[in-house]
C-alpha positions as CSV (number, residue, x, y, z in Angstrom):
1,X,0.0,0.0,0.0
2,X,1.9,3.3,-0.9
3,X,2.5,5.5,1.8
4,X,0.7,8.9,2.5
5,X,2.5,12.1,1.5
6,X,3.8,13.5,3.9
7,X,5.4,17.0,2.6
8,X,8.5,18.7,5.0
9,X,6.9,21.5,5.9
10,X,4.0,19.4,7.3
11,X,6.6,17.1,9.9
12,X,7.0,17.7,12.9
13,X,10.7,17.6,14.6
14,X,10.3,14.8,16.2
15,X,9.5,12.9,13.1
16,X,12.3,14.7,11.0
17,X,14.4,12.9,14.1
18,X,13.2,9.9,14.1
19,X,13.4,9.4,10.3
20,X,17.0,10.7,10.7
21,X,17.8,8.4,13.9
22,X,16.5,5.5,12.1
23,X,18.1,5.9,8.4
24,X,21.4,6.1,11.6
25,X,21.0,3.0,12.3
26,X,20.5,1.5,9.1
27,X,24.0,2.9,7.9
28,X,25.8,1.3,11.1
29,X,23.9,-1.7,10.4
30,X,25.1,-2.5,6.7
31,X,29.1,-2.1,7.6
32,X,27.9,-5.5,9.4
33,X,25.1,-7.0,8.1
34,X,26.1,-10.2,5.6
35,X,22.7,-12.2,4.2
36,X,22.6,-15.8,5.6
37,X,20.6,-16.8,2.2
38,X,18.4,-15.5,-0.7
39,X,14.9,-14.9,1.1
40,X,12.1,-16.5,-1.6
41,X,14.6,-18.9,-3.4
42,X,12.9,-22.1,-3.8
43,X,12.2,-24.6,-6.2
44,X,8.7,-24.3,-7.9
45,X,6.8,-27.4,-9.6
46,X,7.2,-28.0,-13.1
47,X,4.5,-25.6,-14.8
48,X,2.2,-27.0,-17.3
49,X,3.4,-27.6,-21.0
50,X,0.6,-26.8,-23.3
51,X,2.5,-26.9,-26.7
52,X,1.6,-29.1,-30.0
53,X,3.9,-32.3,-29.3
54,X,6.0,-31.4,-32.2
55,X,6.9,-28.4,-30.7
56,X,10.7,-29.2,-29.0
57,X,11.1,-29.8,-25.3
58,X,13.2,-27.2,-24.5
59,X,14.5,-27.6,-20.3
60,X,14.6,-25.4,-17.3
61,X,18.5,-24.2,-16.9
62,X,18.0,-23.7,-13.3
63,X,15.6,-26.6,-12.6
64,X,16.8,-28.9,-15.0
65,X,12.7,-30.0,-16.1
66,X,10.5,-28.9,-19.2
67,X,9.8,-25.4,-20.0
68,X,6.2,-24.5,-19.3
69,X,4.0,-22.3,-21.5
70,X,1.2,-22.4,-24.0
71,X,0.9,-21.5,-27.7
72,X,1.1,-23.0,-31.4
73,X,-1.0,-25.2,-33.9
74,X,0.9,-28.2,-35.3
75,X,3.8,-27.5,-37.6
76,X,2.9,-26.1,-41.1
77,X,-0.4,-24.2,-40.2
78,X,0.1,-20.4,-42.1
79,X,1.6,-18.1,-40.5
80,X,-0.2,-14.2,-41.2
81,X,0.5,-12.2,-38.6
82,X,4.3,-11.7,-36.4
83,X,4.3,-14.4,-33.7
84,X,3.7,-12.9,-30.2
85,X,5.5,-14.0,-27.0
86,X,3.8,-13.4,-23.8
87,X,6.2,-13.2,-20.9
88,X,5.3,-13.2,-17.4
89,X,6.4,-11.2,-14.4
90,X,8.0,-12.7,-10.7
91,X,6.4,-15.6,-9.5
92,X,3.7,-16.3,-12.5
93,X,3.7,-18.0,-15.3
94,X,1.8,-18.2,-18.5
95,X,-1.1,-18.5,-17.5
96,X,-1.4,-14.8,-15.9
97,X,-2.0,-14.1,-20.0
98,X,-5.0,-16.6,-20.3
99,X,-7.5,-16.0,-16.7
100,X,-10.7,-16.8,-17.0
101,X,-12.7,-13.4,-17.6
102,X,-9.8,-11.0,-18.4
103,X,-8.0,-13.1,-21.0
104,X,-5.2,-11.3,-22.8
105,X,-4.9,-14.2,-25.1
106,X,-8.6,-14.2,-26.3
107,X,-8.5,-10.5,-26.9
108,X,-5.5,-11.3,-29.6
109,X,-7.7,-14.1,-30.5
110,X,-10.8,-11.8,-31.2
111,X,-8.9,-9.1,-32.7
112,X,-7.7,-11.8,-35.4
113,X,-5.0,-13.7,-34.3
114,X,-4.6,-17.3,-34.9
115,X,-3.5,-19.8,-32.0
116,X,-0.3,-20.3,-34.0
117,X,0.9,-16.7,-33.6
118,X,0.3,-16.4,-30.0
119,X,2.6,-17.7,-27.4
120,X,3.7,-17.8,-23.6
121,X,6.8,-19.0,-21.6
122,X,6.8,-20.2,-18.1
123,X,10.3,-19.7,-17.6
124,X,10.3,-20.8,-14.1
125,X,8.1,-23.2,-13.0
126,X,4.7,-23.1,-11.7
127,X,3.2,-19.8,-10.5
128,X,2.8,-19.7,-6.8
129,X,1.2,-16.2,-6.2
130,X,-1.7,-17.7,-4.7
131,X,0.4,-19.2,-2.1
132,X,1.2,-16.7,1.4
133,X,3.9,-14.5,0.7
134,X,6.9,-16.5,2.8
135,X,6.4,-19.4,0.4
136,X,5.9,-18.0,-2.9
137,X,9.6,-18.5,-5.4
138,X,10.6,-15.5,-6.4
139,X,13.6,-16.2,-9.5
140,X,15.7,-13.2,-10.8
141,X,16.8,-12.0,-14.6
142,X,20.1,-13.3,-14.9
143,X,18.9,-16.8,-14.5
144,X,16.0,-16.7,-17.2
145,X,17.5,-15.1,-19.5
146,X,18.9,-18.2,-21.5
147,X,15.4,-19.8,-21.4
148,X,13.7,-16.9,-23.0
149,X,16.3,-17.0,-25.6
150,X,16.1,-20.5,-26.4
151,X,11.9,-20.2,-26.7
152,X,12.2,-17.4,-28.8
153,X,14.7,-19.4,-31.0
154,X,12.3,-22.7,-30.7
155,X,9.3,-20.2,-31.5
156,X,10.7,-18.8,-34.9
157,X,11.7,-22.0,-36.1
158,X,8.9,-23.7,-35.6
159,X,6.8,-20.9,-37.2
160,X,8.9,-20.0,-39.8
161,X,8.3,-16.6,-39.3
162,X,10.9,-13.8,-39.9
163,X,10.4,-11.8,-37.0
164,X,8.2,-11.8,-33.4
165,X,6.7,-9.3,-30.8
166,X,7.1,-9.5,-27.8
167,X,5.4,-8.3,-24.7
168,X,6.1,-8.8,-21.2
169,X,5.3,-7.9,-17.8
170,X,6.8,-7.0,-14.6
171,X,10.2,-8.8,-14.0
172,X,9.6,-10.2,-17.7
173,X,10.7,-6.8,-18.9
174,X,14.0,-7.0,-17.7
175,X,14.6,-10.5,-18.8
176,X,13.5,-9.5,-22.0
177,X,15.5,-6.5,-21.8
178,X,18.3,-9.0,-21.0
179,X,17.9,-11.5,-23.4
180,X,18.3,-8.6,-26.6
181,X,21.5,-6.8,-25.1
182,X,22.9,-10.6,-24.8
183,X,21.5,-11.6,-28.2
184,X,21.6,-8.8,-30.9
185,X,21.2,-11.7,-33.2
186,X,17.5,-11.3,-31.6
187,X,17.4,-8.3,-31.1
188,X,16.9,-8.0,-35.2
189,X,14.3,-10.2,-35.5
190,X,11.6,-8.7,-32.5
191,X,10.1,-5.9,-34.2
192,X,8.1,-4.3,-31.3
193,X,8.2,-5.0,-27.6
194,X,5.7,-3.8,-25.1
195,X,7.3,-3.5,-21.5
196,X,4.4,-3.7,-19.1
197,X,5.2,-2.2,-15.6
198,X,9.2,-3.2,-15.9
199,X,11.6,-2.3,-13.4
200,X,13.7,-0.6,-15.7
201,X,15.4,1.3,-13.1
202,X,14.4,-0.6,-10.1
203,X,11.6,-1.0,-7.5
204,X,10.6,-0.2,-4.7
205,X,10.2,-3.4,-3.0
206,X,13.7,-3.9,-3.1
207,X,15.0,-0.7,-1.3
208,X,16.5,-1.4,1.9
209,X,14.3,0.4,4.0
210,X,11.9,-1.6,2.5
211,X,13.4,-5.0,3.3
212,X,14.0,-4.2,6.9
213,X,10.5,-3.2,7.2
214,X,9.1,-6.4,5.6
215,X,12.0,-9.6,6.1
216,X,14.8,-8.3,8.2
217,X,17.9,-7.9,7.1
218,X,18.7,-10.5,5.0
219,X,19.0,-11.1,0.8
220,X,16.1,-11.1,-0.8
221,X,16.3,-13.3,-4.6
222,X,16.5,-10.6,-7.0
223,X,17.0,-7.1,-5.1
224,X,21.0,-7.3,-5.9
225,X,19.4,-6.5,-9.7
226,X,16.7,-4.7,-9.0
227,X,17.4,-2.1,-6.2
228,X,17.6,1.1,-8.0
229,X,20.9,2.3,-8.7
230,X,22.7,-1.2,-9.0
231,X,25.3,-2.4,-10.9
232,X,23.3,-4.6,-13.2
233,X,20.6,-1.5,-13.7
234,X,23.3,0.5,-14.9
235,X,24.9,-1.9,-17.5
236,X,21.8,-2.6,-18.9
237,X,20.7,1.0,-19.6
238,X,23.4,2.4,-20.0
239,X,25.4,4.9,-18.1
240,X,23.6,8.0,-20.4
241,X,20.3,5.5,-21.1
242,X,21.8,5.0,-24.5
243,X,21.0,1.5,-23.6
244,X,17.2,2.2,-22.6
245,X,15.7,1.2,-26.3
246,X,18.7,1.9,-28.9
247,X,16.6,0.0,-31.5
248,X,15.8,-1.9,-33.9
249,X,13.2,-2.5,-31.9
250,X,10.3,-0.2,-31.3
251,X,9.2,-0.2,-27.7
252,X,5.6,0.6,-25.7
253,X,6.1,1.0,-22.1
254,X,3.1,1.3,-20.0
255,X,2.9,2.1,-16.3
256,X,0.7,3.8,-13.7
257,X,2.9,6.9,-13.2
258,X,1.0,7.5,-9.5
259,X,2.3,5.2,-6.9
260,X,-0.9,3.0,-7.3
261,X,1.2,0.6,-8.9
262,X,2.9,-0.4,-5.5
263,X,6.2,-1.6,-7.2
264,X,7.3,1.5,-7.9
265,X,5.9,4.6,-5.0
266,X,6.7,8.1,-4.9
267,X,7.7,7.7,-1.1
268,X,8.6,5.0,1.2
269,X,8.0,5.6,5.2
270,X,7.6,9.0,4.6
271,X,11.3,9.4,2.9
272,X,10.9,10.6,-1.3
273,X,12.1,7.6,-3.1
274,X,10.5,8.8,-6.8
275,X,10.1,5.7,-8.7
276,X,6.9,6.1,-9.6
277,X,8.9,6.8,-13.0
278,X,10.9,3.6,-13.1
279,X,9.7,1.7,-16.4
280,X,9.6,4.4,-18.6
281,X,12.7,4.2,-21.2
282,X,14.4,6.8,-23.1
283,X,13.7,6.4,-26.9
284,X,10.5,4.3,-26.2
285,X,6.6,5.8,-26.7
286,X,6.1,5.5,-22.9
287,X,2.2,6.1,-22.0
288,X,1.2,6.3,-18.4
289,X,-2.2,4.8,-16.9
290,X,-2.9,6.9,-13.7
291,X,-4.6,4.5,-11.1
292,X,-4.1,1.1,-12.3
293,X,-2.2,-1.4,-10.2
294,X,0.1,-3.5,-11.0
295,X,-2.2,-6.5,-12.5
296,X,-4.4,-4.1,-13.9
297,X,-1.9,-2.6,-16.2
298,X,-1.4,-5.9,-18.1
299,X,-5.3,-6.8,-18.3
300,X,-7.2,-3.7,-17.9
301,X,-9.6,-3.1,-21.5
302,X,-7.3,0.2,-22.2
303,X,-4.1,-1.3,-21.6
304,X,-4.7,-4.6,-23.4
305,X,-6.3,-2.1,-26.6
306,X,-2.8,0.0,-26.4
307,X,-0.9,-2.7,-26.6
308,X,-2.9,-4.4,-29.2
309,X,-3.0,-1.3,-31.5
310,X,1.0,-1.2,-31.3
311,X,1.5,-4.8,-31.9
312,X,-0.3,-4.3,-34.9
């Protein structure tokens, strides 16, 4: 839930103190703190693998079992339209792009798309959001990105298309992201790439003051990437955002702008973070969505439409 303003002029001393006494301890801590493990790192079951059975078996690097996902016809049906690859955010899978009542994939199917053209990677198992928060497996970039690359590879050759769209949510931006500075060979072939929510320059859930408030002080799987200003941030944008979307590709970002979207607030226990600004990208067509949440920017009727209408 994002945290009320709370403008200077209207704190009192004591809370300027406080807020100062407490970002105090938080320096002394770090000179000692060392994480006893990655908090969230755990093995999820195999997700489901809803491809025609020509389609190759591509495997988990990290697990070591079948990539999930959904998508295709049998081999040889035509191909009309780019193929377009779905690609989840942290702790999903494909089927975030197919729920009953607010299907993404039967929007593209209505709007003229055949099953062979649409597509969706689990690239790490089986989604456990509905699980309580301590037990859900949360994975980070670096690891996915080979799988994506080897399902975008499997997807175009068993299409036979020339080129794909992509469009992703959440952590899937990054490992998109990912995948084409590691792969200019794809980075060619995806002509247009909608970044839904990304954390393009980090999040908030993985600030420290964040952390201690929620888990302790301890590692959470993923924040070494994802805390804003971090090492791997930088190298992938770019230390001028040169990186951000230097093209071929043409790229639709879509966020909420507002802090309603609580990945990415304007404050955080009262201190002003400004990330409500994160997944927008220099050089992309970056549209905000004021008042949608996180979910609701990847399924809402207006997002879906935008997204739809660039695709195409």
């Amino acid at each position: 839930m994002a945290e009320p303003h709370v403008p200077k002029s209207c704190e009192s001393p004591r809370l300027s103190n406080l807020h100062g006494m407490f970002l105090l301890i938080l320096l002394l801590l770090y000179g000692e703190a060392e994480a006893a493990h990655k908090v969230a790192h755990c093995r999820p079951l195999p997700a489901d693998a809803a491809f025609p059975s020509d389609f190759p078996a591509l495997q988990d690097q990290e697990w070591g079992y079948r990539l999930g996902g959904w998508g295709g016809l049998p081999k040889g049906r035509p191909v009309r339209r780019r193929p377009v690859i779905f690609i989840h955010g942290n702790t999903r899978d494909a089927t975030d792009w197919d729920e009953p009542g607010r299907s993404v994939k039967k929007r593209f199917l209505d709007a003229g798309y055949s099953p062979q053209e649409l597509w969706a990677i689990s690239y790490s198992g089986k989604s456990t959001k509905d699980r309580p928060p301590g037990s859900q497996c949360v994975t980070d970039n670096r690891t996915n990105i080979p799988d994506l690359a080897a399902f975008v590879k499997g997807v175009l050759a068993y299409t036979g298309a020339a080129k794909v769209d992509l469009i992703a949510h959440s952590l899937g931006v990054t490992i998109a992201r990912g995948m084409l500075a590691q792969h200019p060979e794809l980075a060619r072939i995806v002509e247009h790439f909608v970044a839904i929510a990304g954390p393009n320059h980090g999040t908030t859930v993985c600030r420290r003051l964040w952390l201690v408030w929620i888990i302790g002080w301890r590692d959470h799987m993923g924040c070494d990437e994802l805390v804003p200003g971090s090492a791997w941030l930088h190298s992938l944008n770019g230390p001028n955002a040169e990186k951000e979307a230097p093209g071929p590709t043409r790229v639709l970002t879509i966020y909420d702008g507002t802090g309603a979207d609580i990945l990415y607030l304007p404050w955080l226990l009262g201190w002003p973070v400004r990330d409500q600004d994160s997944p927008a990208l220099k050089g992309a067509q970056n549209v905000k969505m004021p008042g949608l949440t996180h979910d609701e920017l990847r399924t809402s009727d207006d997002a879906v439409s935008a997204y739809l209408r660039f695709v195409n």
